[in-house]
C-alpha positions as CSV (number, residue, x, y, z in Angstrom):
1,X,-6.8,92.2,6.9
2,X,-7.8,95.8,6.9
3,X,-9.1,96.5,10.7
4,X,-10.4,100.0,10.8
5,X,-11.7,101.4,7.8
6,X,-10.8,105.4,7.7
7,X,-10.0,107.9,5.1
8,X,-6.2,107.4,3.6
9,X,-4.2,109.9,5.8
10,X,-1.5,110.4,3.0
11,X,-1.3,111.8,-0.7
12,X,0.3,108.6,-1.9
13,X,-2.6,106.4,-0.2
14,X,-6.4,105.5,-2.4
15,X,-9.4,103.4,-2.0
16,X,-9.2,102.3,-5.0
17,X,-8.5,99.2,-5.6
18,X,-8.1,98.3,-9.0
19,X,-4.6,97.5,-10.4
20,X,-3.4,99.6,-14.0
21,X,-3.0,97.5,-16.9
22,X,0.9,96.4,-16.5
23,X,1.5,97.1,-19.8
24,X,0.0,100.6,-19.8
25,X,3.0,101.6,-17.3
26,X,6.6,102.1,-18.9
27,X,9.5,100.7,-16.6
28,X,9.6,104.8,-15.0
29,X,6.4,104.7,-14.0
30,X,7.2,101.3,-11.4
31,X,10.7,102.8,-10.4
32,X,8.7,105.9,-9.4
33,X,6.4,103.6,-7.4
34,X,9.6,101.8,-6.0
35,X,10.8,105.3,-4.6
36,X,7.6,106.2,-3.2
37,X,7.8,103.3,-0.5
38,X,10.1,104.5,2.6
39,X,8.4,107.6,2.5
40,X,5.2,106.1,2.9
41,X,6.2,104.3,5.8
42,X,8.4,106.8,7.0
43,X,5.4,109.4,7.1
44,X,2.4,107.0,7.8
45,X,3.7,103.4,9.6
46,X,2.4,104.3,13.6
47,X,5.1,101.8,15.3
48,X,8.8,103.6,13.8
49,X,9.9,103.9,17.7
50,X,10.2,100.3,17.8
51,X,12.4,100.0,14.5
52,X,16.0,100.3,14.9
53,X,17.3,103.5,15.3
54,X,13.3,105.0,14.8
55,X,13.6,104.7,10.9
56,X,12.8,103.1,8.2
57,X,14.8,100.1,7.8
58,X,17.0,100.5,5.0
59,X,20.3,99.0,3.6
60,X,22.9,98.7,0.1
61,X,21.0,95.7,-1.2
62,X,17.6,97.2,0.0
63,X,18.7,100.1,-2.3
64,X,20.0,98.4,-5.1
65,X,16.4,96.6,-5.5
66,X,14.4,99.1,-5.4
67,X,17.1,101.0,-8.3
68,X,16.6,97.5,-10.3
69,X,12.4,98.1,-10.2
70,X,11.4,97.6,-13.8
71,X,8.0,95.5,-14.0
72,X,5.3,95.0,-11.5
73,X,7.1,92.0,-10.6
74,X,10.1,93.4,-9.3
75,X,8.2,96.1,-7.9
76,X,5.9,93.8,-5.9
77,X,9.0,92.0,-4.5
78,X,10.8,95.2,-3.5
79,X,7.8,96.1,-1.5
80,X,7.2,92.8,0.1
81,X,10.9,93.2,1.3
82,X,10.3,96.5,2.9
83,X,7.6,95.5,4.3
84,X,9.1,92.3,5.7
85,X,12.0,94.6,7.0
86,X,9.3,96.2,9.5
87,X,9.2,92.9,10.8
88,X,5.7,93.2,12.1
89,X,2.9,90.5,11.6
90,X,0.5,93.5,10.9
91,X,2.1,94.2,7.5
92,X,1.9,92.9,4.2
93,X,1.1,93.8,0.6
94,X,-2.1,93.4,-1.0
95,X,-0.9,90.9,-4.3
96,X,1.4,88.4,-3.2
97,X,3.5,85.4,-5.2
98,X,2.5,82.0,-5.4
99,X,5.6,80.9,-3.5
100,X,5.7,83.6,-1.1
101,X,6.0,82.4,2.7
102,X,3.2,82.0,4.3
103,X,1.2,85.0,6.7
104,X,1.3,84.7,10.4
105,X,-0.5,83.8,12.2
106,X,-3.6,83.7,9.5
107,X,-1.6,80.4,8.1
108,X,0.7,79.4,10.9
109,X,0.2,76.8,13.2
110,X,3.0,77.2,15.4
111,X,3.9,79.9,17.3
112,X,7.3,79.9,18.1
113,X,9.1,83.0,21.1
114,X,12.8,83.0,21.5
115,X,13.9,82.7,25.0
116,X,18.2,83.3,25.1
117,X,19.5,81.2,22.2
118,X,16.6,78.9,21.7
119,X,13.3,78.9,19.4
120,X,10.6,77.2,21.4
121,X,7.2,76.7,20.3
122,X,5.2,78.4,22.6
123,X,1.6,77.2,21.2
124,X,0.4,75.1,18.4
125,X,-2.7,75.7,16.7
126,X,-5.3,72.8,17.4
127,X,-6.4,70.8,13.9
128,X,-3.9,71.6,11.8
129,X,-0.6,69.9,10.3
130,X,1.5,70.9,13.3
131,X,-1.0,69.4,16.2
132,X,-2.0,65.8,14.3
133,X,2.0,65.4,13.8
134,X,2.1,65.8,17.7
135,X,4.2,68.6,18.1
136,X,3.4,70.1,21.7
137,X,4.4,73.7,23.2
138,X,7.5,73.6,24.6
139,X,9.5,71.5,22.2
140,X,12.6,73.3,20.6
141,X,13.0,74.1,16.6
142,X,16.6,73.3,15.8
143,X,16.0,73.0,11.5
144,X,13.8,74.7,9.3
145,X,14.3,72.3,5.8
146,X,17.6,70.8,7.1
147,X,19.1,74.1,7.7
148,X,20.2,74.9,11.5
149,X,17.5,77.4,12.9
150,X,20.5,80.4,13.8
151,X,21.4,80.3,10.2
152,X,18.3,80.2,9.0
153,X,17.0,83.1,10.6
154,X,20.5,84.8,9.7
155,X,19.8,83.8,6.1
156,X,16.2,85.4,6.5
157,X,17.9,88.9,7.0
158,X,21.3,89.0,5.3
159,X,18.7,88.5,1.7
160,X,17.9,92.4,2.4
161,X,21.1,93.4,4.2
162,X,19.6,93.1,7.5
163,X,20.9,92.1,10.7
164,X,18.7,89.6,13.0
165,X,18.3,91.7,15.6
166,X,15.6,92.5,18.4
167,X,12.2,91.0,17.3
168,X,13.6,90.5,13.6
169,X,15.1,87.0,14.7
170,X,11.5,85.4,16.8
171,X,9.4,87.3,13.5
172,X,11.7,85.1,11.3
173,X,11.6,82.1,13.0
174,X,8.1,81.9,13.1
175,X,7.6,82.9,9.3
176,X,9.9,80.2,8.0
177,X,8.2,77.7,10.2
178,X,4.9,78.3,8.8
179,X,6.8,77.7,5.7
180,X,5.9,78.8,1.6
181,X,2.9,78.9,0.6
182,X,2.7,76.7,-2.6
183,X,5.1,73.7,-0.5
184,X,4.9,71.9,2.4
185,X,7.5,72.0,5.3
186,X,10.4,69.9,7.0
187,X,11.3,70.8,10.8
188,X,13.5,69.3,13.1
189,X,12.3,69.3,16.7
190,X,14.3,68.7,20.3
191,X,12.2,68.2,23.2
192,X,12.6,69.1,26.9
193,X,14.5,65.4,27.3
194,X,16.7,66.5,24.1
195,X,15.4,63.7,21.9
196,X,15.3,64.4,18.4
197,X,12.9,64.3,15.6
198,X,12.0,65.2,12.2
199,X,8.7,66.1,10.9
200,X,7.1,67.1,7.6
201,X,4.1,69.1,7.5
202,X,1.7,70.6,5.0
203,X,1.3,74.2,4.0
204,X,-1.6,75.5,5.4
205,X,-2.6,77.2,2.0
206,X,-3.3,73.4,1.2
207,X,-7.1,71.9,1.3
208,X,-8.4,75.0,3.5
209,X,-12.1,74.7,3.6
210,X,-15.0,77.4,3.9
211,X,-16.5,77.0,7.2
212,X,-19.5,79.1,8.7
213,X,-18.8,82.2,10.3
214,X,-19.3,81.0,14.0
215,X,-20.3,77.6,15.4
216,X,-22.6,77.9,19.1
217,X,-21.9,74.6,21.2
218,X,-24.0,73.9,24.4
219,X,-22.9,73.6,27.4
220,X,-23.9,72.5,30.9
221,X,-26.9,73.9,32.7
222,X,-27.6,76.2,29.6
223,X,-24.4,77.9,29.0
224,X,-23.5,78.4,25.6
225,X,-20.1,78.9,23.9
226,X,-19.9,80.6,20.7
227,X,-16.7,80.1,18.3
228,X,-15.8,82.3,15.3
229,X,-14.7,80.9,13.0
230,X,-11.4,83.8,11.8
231,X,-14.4,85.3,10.1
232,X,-14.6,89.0,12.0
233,X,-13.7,90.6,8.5
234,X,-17.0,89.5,6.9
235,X,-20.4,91.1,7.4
236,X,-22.7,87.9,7.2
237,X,-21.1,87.5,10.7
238,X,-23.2,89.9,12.5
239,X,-25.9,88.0,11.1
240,X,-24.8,84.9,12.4
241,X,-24.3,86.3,15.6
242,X,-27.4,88.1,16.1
243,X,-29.1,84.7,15.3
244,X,-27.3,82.8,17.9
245,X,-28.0,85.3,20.4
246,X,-31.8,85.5,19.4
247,X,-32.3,81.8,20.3
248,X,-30.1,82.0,23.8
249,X,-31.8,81.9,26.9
250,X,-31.7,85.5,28.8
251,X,-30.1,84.5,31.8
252,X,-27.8,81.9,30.2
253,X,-23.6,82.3,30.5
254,X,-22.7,82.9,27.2
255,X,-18.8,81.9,26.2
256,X,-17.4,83.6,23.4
257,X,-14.5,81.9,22.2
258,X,-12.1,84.0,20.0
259,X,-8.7,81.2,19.8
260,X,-9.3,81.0,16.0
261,X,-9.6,84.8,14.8
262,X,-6.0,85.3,13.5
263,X,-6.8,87.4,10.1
264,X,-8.5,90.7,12.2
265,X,-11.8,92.6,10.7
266,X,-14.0,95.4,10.8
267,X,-14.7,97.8,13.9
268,X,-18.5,97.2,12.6
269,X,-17.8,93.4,13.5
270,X,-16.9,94.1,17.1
271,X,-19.2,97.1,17.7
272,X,-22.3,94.7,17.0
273,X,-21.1,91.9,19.1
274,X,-20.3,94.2,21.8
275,X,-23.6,95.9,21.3
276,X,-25.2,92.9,23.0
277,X,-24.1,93.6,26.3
278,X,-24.5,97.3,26.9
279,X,-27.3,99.3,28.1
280,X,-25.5,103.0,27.2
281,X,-22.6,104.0,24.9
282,X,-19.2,102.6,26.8
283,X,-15.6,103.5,25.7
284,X,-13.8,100.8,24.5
285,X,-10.6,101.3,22.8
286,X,-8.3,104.5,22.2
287,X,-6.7,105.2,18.9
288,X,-4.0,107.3,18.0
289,X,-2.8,108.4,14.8
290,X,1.1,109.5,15.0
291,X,1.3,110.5,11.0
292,X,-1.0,113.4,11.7
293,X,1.4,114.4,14.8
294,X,4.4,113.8,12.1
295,X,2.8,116.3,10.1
296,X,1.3,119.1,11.8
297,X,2.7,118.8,15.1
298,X,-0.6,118.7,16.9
299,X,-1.2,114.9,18.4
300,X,-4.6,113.6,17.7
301,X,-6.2,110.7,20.1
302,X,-9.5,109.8,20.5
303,X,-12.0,107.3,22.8
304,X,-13.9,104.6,20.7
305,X,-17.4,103.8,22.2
306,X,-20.0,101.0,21.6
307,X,-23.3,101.9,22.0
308,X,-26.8,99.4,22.8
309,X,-28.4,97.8,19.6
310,X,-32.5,98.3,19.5
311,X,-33.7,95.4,20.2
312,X,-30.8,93.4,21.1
313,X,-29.7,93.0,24.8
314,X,-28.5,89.8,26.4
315,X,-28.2,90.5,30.5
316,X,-27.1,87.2,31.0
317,X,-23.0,86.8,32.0
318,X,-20.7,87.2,28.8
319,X,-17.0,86.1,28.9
320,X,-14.5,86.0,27.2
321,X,-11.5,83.6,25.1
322,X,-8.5,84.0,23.9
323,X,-5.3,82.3,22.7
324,X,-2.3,83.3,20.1
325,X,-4.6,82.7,17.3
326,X,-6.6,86.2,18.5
327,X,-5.4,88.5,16.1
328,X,-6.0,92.0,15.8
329,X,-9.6,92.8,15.8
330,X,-9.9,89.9,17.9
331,X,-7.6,91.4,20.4
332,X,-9.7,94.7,20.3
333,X,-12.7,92.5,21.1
334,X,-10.7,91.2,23.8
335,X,-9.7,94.6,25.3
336,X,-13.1,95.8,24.7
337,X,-15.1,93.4,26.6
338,X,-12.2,94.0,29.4
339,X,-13.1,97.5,28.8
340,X,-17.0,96.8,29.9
341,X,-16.3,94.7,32.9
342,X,-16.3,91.7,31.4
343,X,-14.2,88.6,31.9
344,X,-11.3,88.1,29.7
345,X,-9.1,84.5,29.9
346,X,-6.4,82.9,27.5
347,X,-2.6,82.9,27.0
348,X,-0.4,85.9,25.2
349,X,-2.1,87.0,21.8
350,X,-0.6,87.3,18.7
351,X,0.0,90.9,19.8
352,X,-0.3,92.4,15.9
353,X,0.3,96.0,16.4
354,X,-2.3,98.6,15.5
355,X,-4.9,99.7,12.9
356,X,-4.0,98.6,9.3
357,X,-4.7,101.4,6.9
358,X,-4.5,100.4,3.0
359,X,-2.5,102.4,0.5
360,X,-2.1,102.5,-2.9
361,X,1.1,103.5,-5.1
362,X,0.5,106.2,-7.7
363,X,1.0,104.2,-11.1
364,X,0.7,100.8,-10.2
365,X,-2.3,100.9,-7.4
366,X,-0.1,98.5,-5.5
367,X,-1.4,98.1,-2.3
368,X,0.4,98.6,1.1
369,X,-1.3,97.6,4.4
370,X,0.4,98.5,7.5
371,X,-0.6,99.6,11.2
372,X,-1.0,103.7,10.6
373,X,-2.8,103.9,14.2
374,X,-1.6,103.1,17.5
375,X,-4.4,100.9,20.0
376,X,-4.9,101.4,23.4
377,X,-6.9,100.3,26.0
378,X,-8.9,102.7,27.9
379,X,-6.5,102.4,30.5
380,X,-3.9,103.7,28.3
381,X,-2.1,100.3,27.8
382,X,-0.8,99.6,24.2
383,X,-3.4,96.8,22.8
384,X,-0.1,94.5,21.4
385,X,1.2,94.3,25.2
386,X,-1.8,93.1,26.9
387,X,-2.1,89.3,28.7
388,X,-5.0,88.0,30.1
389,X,-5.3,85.8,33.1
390,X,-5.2,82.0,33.0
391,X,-8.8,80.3,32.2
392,X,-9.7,77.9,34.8
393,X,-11.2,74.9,33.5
């Protein structure tokens, strides 16, 4: 889920990505690796204002695992536990456990907000476990696998010693909803008229198949709506796209709909689509990078532009789609075509925060992905906090 793809901004960060041998590294080598972790957060993560207390979370049993790293295995779960203590959908580890829980929003299909003591589902995602059981926004979670939601989330945090505070408690709700990734899931549901029910779903790791990257549906009086399909991470999508948009009328509204982009991509992604509908380079996002701040003192910012493609101009109108299944790079598409005057209409995103830079530890190359840059845009508005309008029709 790597979004912008820049130079490692820390000693402790790589390219590379090949893993060491395990048995090439003695149990002092993956300790080392284990006590490399909160400064490499603490130095690089872009969003440690909105942690409690502006710090890396830590706590005894936090510390007691990472003192008990021995093997790659117990280093791997120590720094899937940091990074779950950020509690930020932006942030994961690049090797991951069979029965790990599953990553939101790539393989969630409920979204679930917290509003006083309740979890309500907010949006489900269409064709997926949750939608053919019938589950609709605004019913209520009250079990996650027979345990009562407050103690489950509870149960979420006291494992590292946290409290389920702030965003922590909504982050865990929706995580144990979307459930492990090698099982299926059990959740008890309340709606608005307080009837009851229990539902079993499927993982979403279960029977996923390939699809192309982007599907172009007709429409009425030659409009054309163009899907992608969470593909904005692999090249052969500005392929795709330039192909669709070689056979599209010049004058025809073009929809492009961006509800099922949940697992971000490339800046290259969105520069070519945007690259459409421009006739001269046009800012479209602002980054900021606070570790460079952290560590000279000196802030760096700078304006993003996308510039016209040779060749490749559609002056037809463009707008624009989006639900809670835009995830980062499709939320910079979103701000970006914002950014060009274009029109912009969904619900809330999934509001992932930032640029995810990759880093590697020193012995084991395990890899670390976390937002090291903060998104703007061009207004100055932080990317994660943005709402479009309603669509109409």
């Amino acid at each position: 889920m790597r979004y912008f793809g820049a130079m490692m901004m820390a000693a402790l960060a790589s390219s590379a990505g090949g893993a060491v041998a395990p048995d090439s590294l003695s149990a002092a080598d993956y300790r080392a690796d284990a006590g490399e972790i909160a400064a490499l957060i603490a130095a690089n993560y872009a969003y440690l204002d909105d942690l409690p207390g502006g710090v890396v979370p830590t706590s005894p049993m936090l510390t007691a695992e990472r003192d008990a790293v021995h093997d790659r295995d117990s280093l791997l779960r120590y720094a899937e536990d940091m990074i779950t203590a950020l509690a930020d959908h932006h942030a994961l580890t690049g090797s991951s456990f069979k029965d790990d829980w599953a990553i939101v929003p790539s393989y969630a299909d409920l979204w679930i907000v917290r509003r006083g003591d309740a979890y309500i589902i907010d949006a489900v995602k269409p064709d997926t476990p949750a939608a053919r059981a019938g589950i609709v926004a605004s019913e209520r979670v009250v079990a996650v696998d027979g345990v009562v939601i407050d103690r489950a989330v509870a149960a979420f945090w006291v494992r590292l010693g946290l409290a389920p505070i702030g965003e922590r408690a909504p982050f865990a709700a929706r995580v144990l909803a979307a459930g492990r990734r090698d099982r299926g899931r059990t959740l008890t549901l309340a709606t608005r008229d307080g009837h009851a029910r229990v539902v079993t779903l499927a993982s979403l790791y279960a029977g996923r198949a390939d699809r192309p990257p982007l599907r172009v549906m007709p429409g009425k009086n030659g409009a054309v709506t163009i899907m992608f399909n969470n593909a904005l991470g692999d090249d052969a999508t500005i392929t795709a796209f330039d192909a669709a948009m070689a056979k599209i009328a010049p004058r025809a509204a073009v929809t492009l709909d961006l509800t099922d982009t949940p697992s971000g991509g490339t800046t290259s992604i969105a520069r070519a689509v945007m690259g459409w509908f421009v006739t001269r380079p046009m800012a479209y996002q602002v980054h900021n990078l606070p570790a460079e701040e952290r560590e000279s003192g000196i802030a760096r910012q700078w304006i993003e532009q996308v510039l016209p493609r040779a060749g490749k101009y559609h002056p037809g109108p463009v707008s624009v789609r989006v639900g809670r299944w835009t995830g980062s790079l499709g939320e910079g598409l979103a701000i970006g075509f914002a950014a060009l005057g274009k029109p912009v209409c969904g619900t809330a995103m999934a509001r992932l925060k930032g640029a995810v830079y990759d880093f590697d530890l020193t012995h084991s190359r395990l890899r670390m992905k976390f937002p090291a840059e903060r998104l703007y845009t061009v207004s100055g508005q932080p990317r994660e906090t943005v709402v479009p309008r309603r669509c109409v029709g």
